[in-house]
N, CA, C and O of each residue as an XYZ file, in Angstrom:
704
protein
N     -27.418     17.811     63.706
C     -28.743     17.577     63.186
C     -29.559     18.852     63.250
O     -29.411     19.803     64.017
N     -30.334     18.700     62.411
C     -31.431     20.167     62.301
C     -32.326     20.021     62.937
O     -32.484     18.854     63.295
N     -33.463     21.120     63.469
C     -34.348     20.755     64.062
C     -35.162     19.965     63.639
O     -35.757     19.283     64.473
N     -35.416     19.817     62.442
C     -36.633     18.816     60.905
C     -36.155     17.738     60.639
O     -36.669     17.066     59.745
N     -34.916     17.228     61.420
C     -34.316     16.223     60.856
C     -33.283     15.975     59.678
O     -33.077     14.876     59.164
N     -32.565     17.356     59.275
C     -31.879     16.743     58.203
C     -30.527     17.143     58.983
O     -30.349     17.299     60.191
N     -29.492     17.275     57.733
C     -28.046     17.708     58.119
C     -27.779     18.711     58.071
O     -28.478     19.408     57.336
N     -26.820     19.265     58.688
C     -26.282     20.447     58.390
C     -25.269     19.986     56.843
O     -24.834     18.847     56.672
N     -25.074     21.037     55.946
C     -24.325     21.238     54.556
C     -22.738     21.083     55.275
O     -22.254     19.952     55.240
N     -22.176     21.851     55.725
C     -21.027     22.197     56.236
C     -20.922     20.808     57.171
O     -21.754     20.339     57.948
N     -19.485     20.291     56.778
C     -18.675     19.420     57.482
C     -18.826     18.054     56.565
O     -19.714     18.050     55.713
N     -18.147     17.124     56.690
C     -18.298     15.462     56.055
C     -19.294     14.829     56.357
O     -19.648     13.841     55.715
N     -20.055     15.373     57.596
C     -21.648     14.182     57.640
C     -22.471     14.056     56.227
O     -22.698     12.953     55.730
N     -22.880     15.238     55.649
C     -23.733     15.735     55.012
C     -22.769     14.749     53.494
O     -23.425     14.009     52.762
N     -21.488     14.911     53.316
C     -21.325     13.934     52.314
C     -21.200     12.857     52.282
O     -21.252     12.350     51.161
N     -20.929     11.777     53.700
C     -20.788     10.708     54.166
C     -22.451     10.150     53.642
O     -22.716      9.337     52.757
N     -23.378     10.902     54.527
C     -24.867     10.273     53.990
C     -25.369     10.495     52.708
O     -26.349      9.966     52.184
N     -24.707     11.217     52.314
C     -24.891     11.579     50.466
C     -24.894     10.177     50.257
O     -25.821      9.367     50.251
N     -23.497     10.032     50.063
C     -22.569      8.505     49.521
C     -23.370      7.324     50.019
O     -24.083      6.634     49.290
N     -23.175      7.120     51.488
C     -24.369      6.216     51.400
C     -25.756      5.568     51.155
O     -26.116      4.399     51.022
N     -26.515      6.969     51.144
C     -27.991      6.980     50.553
C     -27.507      6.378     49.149
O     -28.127      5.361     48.837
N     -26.679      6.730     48.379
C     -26.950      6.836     47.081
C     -26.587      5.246     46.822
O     -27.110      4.508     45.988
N     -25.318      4.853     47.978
C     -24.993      3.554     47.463
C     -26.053      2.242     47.833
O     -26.263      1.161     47.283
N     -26.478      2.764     48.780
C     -27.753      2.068     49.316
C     -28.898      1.877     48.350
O     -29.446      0.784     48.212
N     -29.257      2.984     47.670
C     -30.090      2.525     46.908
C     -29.819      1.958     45.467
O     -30.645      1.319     44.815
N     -28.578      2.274     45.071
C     -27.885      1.631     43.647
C     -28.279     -0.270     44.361
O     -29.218     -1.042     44.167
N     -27.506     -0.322     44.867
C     -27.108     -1.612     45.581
C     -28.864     -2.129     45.702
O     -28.892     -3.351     45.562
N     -29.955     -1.689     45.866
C     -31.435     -2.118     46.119
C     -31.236     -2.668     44.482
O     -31.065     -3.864     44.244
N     -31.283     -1.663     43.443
C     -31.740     -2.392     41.849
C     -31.090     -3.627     41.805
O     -30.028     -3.973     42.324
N     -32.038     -4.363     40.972
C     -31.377     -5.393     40.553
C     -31.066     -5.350     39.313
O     -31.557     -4.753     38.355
N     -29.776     -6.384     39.487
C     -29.203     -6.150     38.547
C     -29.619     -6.489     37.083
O     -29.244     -5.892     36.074
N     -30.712     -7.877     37.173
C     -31.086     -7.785     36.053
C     -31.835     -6.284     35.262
O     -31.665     -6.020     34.071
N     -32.523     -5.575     36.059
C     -33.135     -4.027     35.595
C     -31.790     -3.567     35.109
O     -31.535     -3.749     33.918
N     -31.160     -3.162     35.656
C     -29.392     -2.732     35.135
C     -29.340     -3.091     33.676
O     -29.285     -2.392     32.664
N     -29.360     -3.868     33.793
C     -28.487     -4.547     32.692
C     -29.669     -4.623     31.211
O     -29.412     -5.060     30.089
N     -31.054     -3.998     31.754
C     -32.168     -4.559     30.659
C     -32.135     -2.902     30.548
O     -32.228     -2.605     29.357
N     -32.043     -1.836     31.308
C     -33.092     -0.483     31.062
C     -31.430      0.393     30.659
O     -31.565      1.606     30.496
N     -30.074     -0.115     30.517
C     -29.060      0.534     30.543
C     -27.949     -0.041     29.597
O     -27.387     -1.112     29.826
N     -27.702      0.686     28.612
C     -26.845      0.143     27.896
C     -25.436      0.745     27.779
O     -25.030      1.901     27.890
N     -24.799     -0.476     27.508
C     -23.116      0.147     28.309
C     -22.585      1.061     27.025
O     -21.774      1.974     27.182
N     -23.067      0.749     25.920
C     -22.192      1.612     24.660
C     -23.903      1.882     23.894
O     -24.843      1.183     23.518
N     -23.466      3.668     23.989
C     -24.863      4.367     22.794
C     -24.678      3.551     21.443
O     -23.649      2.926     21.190
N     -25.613      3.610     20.729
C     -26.005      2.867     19.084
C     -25.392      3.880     18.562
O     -24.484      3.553     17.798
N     -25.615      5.392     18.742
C     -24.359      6.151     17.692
C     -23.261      5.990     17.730
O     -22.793      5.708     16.627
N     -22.320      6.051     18.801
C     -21.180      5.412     18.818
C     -20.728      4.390     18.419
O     -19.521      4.262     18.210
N     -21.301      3.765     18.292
C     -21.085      2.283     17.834
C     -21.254      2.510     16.088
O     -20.255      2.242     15.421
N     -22.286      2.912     15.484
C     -22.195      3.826     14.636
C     -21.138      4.384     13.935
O     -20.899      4.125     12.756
N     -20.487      5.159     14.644
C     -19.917      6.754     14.056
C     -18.991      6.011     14.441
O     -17.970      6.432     13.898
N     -18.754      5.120     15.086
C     -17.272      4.228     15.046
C     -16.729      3.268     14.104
O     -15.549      3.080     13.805
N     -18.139      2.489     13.538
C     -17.868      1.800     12.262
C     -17.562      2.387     11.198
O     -16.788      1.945     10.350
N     -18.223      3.568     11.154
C     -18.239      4.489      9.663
C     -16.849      4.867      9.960
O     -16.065      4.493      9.087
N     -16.196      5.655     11.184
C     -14.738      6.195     11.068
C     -13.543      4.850     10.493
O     -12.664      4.980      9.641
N     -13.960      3.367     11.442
C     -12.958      2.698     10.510
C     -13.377      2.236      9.332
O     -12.402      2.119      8.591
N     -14.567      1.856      8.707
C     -14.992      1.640      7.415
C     -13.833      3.452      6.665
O     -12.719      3.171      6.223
N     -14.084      4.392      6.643
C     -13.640      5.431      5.527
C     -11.938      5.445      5.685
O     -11.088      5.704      4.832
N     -11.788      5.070      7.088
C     -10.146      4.481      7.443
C      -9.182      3.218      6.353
O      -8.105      3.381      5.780
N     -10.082      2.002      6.389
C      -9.941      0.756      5.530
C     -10.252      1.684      4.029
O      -9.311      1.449      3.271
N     -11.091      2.489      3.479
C     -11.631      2.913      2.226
C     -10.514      3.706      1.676
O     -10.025      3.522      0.561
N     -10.141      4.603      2.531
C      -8.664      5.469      2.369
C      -7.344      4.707      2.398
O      -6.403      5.390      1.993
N      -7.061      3.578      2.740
C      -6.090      2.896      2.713
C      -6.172      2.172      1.377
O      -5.070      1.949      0.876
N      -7.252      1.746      0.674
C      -7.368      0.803     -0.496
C      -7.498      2.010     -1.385
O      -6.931      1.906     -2.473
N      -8.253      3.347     -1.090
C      -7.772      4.447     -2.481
C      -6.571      4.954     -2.382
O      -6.148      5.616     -3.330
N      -5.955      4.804     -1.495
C      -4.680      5.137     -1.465
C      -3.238      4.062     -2.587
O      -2.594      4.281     -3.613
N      -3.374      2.727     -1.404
C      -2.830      1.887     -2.352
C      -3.028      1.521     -3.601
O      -1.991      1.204     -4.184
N      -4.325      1.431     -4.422
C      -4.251      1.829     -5.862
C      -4.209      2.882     -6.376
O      -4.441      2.816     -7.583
N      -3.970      4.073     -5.923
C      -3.062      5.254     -6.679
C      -1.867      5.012     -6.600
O      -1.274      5.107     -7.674
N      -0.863      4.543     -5.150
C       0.057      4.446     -5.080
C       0.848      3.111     -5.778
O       1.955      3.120     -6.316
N      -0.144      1.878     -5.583
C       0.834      0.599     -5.910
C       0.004      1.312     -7.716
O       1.059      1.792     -8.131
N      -0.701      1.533     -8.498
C      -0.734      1.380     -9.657
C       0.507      2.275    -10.728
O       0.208      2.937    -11.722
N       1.893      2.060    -10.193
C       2.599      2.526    -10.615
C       3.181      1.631    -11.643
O       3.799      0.705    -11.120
N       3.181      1.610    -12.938
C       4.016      0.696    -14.542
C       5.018      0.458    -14.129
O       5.332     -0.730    -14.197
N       6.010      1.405    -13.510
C       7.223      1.218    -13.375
C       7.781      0.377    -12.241
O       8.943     -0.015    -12.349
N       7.160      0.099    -11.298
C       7.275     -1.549    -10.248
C       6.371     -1.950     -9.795
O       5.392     -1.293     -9.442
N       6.511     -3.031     -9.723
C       5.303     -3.928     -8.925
C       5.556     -5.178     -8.208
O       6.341     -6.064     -8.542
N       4.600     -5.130     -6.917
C       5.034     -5.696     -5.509
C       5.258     -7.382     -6.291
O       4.523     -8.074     -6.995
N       6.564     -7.551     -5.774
C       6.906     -8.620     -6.073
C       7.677     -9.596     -4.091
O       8.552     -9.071     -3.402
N       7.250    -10.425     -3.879
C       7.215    -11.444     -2.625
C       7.473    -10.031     -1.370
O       8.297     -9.923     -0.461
N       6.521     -9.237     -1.773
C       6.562     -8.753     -0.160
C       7.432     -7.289     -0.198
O       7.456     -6.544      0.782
N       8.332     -6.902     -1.806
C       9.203     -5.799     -2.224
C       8.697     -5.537     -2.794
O       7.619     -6.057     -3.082
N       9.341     -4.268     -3.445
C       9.440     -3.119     -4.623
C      10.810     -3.564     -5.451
O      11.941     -3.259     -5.074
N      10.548     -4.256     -6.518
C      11.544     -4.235     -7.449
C      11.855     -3.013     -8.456
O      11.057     -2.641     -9.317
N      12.977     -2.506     -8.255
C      13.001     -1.046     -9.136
C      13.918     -1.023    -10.464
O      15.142     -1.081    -10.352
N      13.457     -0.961    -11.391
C      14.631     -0.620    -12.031
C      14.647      0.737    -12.945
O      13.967      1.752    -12.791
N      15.580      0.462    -13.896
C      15.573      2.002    -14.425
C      16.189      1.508    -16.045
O      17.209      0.843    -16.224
N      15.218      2.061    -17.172
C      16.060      1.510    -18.205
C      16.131      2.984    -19.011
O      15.482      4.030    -18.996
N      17.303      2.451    -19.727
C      17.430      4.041    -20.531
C      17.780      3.806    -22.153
O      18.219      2.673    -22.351
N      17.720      4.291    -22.858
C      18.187      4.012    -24.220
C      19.500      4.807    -24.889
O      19.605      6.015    -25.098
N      20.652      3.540    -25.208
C      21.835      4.276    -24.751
C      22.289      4.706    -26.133
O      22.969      5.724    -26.268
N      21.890      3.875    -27.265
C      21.873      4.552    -28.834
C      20.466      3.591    -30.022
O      19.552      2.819    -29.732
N      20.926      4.133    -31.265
C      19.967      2.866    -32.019
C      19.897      1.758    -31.712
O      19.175      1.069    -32.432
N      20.441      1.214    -30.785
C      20.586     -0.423    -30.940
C      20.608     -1.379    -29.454
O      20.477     -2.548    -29.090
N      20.857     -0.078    -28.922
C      21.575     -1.121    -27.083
C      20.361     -0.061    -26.394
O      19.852      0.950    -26.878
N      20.107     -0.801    -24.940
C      19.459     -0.564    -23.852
C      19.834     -0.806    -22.837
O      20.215     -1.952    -22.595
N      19.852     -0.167    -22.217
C      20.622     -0.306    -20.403
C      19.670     -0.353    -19.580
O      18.994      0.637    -19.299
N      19.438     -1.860    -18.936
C      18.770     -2.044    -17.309
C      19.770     -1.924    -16.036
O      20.701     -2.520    -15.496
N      19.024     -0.842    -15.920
C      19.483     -0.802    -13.967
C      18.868     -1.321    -12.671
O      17.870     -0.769    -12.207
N      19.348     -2.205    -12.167
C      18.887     -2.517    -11.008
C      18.812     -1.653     -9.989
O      19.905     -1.277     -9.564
N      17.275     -0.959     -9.149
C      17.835      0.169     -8.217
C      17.609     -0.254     -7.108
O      17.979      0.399     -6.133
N      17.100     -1.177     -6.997
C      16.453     -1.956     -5.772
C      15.343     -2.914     -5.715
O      14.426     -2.925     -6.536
N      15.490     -3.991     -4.382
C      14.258     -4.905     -4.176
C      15.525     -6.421     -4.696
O      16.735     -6.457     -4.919
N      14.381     -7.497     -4.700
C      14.848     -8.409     -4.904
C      15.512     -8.846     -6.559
O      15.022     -8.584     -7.657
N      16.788     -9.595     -6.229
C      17.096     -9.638     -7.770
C      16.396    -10.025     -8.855
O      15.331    -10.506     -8.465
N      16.452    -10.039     -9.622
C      15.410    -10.370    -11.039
C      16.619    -11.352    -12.234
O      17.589    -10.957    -12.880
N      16.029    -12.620    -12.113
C      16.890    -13.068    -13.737
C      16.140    -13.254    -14.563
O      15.120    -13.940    -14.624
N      16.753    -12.490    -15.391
C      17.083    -11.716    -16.546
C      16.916    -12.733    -17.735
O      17.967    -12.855    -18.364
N      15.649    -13.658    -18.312
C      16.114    -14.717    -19.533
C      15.461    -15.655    -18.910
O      14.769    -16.364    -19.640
N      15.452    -16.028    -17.128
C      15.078    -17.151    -17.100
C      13.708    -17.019    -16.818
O      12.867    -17.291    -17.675
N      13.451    -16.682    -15.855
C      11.940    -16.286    -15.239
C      11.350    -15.232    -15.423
O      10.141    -15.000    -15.454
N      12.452    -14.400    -15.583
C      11.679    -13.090    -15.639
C      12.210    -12.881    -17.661
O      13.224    -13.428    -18.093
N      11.166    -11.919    -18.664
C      11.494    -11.823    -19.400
C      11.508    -10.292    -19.915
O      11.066     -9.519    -19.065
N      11.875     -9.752    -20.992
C      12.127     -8.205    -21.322
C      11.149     -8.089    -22.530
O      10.677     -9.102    -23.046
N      11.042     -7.637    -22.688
C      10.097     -7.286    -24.131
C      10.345     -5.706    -24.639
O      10.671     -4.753    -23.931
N      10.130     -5.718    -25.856
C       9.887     -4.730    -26.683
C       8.854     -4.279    -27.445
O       8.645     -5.136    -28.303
N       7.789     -2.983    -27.614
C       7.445     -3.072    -28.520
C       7.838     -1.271    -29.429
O       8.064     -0.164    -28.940
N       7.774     -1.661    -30.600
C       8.164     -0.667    -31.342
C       7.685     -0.939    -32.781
O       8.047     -1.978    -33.332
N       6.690      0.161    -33.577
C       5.525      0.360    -34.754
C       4.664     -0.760    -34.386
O       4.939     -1.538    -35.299
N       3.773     -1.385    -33.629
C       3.297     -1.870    -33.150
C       3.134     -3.390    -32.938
O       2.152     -4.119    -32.798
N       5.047     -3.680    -32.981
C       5.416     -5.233    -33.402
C       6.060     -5.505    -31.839
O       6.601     -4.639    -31.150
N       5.848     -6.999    -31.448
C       6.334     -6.938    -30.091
C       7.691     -7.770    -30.207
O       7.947     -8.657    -31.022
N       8.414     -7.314    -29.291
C      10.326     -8.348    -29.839
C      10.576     -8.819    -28.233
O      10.304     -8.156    -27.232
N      11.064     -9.917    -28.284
C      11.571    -10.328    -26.723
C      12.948     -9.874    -26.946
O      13.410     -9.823    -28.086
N      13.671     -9.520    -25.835
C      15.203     -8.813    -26.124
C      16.016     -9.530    -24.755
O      17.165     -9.294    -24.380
N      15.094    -10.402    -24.204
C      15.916    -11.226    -23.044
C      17.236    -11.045    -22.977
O      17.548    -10.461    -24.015
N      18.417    -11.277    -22.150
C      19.528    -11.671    -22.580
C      19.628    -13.304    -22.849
O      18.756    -14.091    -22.480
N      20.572    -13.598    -23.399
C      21.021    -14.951    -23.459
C      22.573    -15.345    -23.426
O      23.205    -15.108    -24.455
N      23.102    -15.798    -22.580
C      22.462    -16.975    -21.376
C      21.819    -16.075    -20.791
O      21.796    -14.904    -21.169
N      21.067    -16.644    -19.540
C      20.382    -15.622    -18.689
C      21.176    -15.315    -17.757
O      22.024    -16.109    -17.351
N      20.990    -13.849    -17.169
C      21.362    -13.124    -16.233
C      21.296    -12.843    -14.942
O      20.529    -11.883    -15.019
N      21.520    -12.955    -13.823
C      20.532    -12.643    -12.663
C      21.314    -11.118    -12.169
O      22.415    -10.933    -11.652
N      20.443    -10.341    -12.494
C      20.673     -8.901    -12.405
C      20.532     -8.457    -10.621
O      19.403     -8.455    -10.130
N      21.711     -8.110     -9.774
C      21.326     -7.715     -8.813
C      21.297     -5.989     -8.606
O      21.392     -5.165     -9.515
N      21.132     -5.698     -7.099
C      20.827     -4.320     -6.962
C      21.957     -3.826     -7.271
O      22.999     -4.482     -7.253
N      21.840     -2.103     -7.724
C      23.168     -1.781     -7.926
C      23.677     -1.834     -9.058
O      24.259     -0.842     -9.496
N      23.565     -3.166     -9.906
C      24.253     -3.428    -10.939
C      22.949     -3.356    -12.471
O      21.752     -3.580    -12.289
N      23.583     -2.986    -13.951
C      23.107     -3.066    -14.906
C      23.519     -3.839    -16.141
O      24.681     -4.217    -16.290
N      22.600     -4.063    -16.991
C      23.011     -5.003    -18.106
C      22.996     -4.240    -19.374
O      22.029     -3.482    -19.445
N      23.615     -4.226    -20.172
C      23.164     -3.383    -21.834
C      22.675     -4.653    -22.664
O      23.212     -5.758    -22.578
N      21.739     -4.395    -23.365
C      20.946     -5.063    -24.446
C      20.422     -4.951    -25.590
O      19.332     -4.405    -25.758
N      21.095     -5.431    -26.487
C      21.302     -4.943    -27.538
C      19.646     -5.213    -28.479
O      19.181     -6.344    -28.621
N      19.147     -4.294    -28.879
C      17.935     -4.477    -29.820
C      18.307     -5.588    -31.105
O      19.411     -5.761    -31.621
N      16.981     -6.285    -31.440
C      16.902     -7.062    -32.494
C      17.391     -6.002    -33.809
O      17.292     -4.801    -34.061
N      17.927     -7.129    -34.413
C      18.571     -6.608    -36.331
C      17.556     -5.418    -36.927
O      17.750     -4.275    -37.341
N      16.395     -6.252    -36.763
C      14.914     -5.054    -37.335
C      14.689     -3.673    -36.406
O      14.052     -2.690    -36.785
N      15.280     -3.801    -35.252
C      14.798     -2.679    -35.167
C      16.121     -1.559    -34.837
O      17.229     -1.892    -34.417
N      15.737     -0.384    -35.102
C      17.014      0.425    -35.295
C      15.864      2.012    -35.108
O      15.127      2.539    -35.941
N      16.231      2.478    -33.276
C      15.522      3.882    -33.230
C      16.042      4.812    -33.824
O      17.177      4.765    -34.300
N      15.096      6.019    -33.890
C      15.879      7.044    -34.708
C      15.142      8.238    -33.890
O      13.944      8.020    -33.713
N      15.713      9.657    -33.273
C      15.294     10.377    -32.420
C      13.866     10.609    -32.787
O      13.151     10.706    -33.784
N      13.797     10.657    -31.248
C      11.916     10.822    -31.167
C      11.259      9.419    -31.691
O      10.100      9.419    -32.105
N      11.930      8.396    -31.662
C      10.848      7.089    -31.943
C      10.527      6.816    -30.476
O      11.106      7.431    -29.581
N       9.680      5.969    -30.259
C       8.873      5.726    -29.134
C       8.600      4.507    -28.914
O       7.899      3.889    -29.714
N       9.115      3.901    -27.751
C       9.271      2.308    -27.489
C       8.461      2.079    -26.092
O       8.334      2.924    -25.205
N       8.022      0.957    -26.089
C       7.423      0.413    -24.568
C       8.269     -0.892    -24.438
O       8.623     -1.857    -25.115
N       8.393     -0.367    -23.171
C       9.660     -1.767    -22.694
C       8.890     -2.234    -21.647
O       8.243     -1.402    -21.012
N       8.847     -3.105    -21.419
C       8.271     -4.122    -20.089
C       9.261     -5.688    -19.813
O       9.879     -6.521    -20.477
N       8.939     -5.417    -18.516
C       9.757     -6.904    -17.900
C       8.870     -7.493    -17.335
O       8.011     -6.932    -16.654
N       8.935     -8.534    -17.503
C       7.659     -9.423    -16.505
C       8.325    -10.678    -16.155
O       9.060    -11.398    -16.831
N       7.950    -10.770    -15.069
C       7.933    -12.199    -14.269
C       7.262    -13.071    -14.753
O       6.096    -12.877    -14.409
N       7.378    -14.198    -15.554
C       6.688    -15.059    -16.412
C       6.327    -16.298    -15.394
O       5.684    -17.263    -15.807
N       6.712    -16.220    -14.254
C       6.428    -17.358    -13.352
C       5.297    -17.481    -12.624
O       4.453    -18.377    -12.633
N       5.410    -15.943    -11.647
C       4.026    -14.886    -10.900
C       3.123    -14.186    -11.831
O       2.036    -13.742    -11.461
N       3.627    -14.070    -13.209
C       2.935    -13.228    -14.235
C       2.809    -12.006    -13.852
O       1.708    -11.460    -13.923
N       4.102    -11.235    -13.292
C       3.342    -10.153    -12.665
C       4.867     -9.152    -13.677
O       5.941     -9.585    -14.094
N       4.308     -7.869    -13.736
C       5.031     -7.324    -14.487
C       6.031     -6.275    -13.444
O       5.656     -5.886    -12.338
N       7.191     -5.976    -13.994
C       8.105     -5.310    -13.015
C       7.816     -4.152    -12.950
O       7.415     -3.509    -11.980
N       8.116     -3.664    -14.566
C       8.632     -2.385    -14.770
C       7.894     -2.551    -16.651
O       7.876     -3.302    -17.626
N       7.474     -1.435    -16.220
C       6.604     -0.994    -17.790
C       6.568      0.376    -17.979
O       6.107      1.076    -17.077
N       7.115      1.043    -19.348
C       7.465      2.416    -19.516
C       7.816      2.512    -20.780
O       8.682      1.895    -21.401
N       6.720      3.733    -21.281
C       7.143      4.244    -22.199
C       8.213      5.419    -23.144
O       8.036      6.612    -23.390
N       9.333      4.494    -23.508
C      10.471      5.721    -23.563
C      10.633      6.070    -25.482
O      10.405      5.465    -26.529
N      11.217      7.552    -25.008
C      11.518      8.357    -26.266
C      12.711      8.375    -26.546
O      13.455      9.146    -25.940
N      13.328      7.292    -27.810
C      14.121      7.624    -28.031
C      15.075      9.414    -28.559
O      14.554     10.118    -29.424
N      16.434      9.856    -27.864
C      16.516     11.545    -27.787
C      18.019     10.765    -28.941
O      18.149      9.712    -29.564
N      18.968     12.116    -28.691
C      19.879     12.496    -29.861
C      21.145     11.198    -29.589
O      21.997     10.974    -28.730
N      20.657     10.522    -30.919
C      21.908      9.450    -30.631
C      23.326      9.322    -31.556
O      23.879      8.481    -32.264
N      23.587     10.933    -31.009
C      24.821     11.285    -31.595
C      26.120     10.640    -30.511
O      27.305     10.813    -30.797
């Protein structure tokens, strides 16, 4: 002890009565004052926390419509149905299955054509159920007959979900 009554700095007394003064008097407030003059989370934070996941959720939905607004598949029960069609001369067309769930071909799902601005269904018949891996050739209607550099839009759609698979515009090249 000092002569004035306090502590000496040097040794654990001096932090022992720290600790207790301090807990002594925490322990006096009540708690209702606590709880009215002290708030457990700042208003900016709370804030600058909504705005970070609000532009989080905002970037995920500009994201997925750049990404899902792709012609060429679309989310079908939870997949990516892929395919790939190519034009193999004047008359036939080749679907490839590249992945996702199978697609038939005639029944539910249908093919379309358009070409000079007339639309042709080119389904197969009987219908098909096209799996991954595997492709079908399909032969174009009597009327129509490409000739290099004509220009066709092919689309498949799910006539059940109404939702379209695969939509693309192809150029017919040299069908030598």
């Amino acid at each position: 002890m000092l002569p004035h009554g306090g502590e000496a700095i040097s040794g654990s007394g001096f932090i022992n009565g720290f600790i207790t003064r301090s807990l002594s008097k925490s322990l006096r407030r009540p708690l209702s004052r606590l709880r009215r003059d002290e708030k457990a989370v700042n208003r900016i934070l709370v804030v600058a926390l909504a705005m970070d996941v609000y532009g989080g959720l905002l970037a995920l939905m500009v994201g997925a419509v750049l990404l899902g607004g792709s012609t060429e598949r679309a989310l079908k029960s939870g997949t990516f149905t892929q395919l790939d069609i190519q034009i193999l001369d004047s008359k036939n067309l080749k679907i490839e299955h590249e992945g996702g769930e199978p697609v038939n071909l005639g029944e539910s799902t249908g093919v379309y054509l358009q070409h000079n601005s007339i639309d042709y269904e080119i389904s197969p018949d009987p219908p098909v159920v096209l799996e991954v891996a595997n492709s079908i050739k399909l032969s174009l209607p009597e009327e129509v007959e490409l000739k290099d550099g004509d220009s066709v839009i092919i689309m498949v759609k799910n006539e059940r979900k109404n939702k379209i698979i695969y939509r693309k515009e192809l150029l017919s090249g040299s069908s030598d």
